[in-house]
C-alpha positions in Angstrom: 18.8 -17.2 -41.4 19.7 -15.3 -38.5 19.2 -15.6 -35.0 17.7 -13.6 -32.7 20.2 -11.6 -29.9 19.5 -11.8 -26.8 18.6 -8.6 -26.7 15.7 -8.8 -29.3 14.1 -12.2 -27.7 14.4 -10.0 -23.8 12.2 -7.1 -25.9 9.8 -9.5 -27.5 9.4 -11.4 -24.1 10.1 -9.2 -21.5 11.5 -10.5 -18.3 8.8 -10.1 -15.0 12.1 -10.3 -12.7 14.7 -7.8 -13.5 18.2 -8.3 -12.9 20.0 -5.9 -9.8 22.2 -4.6 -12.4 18.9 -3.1 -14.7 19.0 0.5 -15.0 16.9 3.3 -13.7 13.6 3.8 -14.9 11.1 7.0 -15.2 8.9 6.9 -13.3 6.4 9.9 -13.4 4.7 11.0 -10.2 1.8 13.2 -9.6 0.1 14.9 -6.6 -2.7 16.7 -6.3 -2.0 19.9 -3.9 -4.5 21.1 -1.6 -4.3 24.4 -1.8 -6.6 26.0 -5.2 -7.0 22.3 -6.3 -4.2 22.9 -8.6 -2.5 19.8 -10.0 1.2 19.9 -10.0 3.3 16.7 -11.6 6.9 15.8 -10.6 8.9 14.2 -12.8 12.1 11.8 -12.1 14.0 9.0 -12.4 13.8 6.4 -9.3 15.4 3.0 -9.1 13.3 0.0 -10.1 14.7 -1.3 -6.4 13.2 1.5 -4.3 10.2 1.0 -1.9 6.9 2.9 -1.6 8.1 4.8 1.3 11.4 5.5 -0.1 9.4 6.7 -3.3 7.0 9.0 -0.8 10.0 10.5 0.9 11.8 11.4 -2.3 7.8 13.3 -3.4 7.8 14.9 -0.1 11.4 16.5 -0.6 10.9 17.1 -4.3 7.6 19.5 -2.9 9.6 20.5 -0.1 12.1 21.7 -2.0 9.6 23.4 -5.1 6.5 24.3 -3.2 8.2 25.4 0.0 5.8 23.7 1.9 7.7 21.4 5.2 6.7 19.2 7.4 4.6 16.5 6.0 4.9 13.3 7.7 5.5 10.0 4.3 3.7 7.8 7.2 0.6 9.9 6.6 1.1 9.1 2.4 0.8 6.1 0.5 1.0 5.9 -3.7 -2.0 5.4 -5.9 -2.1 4.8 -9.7 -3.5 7.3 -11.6 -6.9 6.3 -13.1 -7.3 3.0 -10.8 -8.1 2.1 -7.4 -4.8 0.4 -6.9 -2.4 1.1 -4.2 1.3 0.8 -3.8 1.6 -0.3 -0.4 4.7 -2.2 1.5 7.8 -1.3 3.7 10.1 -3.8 2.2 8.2 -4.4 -1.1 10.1 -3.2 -4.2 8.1 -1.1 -6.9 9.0 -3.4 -9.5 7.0 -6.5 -8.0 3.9 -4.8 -8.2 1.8 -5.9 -11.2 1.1 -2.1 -12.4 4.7 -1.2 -12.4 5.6 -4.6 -14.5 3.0 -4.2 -17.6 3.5 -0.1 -18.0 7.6 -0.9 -18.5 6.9 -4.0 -20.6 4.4 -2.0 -22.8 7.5 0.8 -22.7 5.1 3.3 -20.6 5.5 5.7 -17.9 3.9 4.4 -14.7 1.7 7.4 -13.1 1.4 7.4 -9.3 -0.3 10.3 -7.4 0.4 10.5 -3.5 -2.6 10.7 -1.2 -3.3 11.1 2.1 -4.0 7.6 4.3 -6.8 9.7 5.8 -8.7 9.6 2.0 -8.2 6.0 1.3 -11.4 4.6 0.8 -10.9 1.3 3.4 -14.0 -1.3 3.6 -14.4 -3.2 6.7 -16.5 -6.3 5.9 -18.0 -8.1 8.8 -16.7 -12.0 8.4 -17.5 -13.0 11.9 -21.0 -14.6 13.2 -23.1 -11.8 14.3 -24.2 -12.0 18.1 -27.5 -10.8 19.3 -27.3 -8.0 21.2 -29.6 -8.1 24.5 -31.2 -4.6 25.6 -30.8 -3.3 29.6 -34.2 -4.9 30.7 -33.1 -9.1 28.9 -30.1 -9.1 31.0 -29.7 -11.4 33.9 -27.9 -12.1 37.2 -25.9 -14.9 35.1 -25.0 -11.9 32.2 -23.9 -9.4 34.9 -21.2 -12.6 36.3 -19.9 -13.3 33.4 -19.1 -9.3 32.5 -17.4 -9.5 35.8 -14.9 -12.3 34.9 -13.7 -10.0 31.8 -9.9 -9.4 32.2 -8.3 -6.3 30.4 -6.3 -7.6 27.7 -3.2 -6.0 29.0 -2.9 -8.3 31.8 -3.4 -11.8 30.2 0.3 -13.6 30.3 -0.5 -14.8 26.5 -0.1 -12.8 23.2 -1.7 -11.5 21.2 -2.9 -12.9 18.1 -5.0 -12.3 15.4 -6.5 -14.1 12.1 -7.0 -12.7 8.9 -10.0 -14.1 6.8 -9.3 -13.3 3.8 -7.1 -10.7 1.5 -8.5 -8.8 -1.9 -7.6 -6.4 -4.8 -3.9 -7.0 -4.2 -1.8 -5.6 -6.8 1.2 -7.7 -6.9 2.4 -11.4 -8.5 0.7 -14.4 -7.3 3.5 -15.9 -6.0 4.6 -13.1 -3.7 4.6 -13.4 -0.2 1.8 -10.7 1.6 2.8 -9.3 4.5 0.4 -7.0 7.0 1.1 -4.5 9.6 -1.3 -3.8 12.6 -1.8 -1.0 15.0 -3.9 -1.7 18.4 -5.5 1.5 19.5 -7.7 2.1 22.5 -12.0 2.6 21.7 
């Protein structure tokens, strides 16, 4: 009886971590223009190894360089799958460590991303924090008008900054992947 090759047993049970040395894989991108809701799909082969933004960058100059339309800002895009609510999002993160990416190349599929603007994402803010009564003009007193008083702006306290998250859902990457979140303070 023979034995199975390497090969074969790496088909039937395909590897979640690929080696550096694995080759390039197709990965099909989409975008839906604009302009005449006409949608256009881009084609190409990308390294396993590149990033979202790397992946929005190389969109951005494939439309640049077909559409003739400049400009466009990949800080202002981030990659969706096609058909899901599920978002390729992360500086450093790889595109092969997210989940999606992983089962369409083990199932020996073409991943489909689309690239949308961060303006469209659908983001849902959920209140986790106790909810404080709020007085009206005439409730307040002499003691409430003190302590709005003692506020300091938060620009000139000597301590920094920090900030708690409560909780994290609908990732789409392994379990046993470090998370890592970016924050922007803006003024109200």
């Amino acid at each position: 009886m023979r034995r199975p090759t390497k090969r074969a047993a790496h088909r039937s049970h395909p590897c979640c971590k690929p080696l550096r040395n694995s080759i390039d894989h197709h990965i099909r991108l989409r975008q839906l223009l604009d302009h005449n809701d006409v949608m256009i799909s881009f084609s190409f082969n990308v390294n396993v190894f590149n990033t979202p933004p790397q992946l929005i960058e190389m969109i951005l100059n494939k439309k640049a360089n077909s559409l003739n339309k400049r400009g466009e800002h990949p800080q202002n895009y981030v990659l969706k799958v096609c058909g899901r609510q599920e978002y390729l999002v992360g500086n450093r993160t790889e595109i092969i460590q997210f989940l999606y990416i992983q089962e369409t190349l083990a199932r020996d599929g073409v991943p489909q991303l689309k690239l949308v603007g961060i303006d469209k994402l659908p983001i849902n803010y959920e209140n986790t924090g106790p909810t404080e009564r709020q007085r009206s003009n005439s409730d307040q007193t002499n003691t409430m008008k003190k302590k709005r008083n003692r506020q300091e702006c938060s620009w000139k306290i000597d301590s920094y900054f920090s900030c708690t998250i409560v909780g994290v859902s609908g990732l789409n990457i392994d379990a046993g992947r470090n998370v890592e979140t970016q924050s922007t303070l803006s003024p109200e």
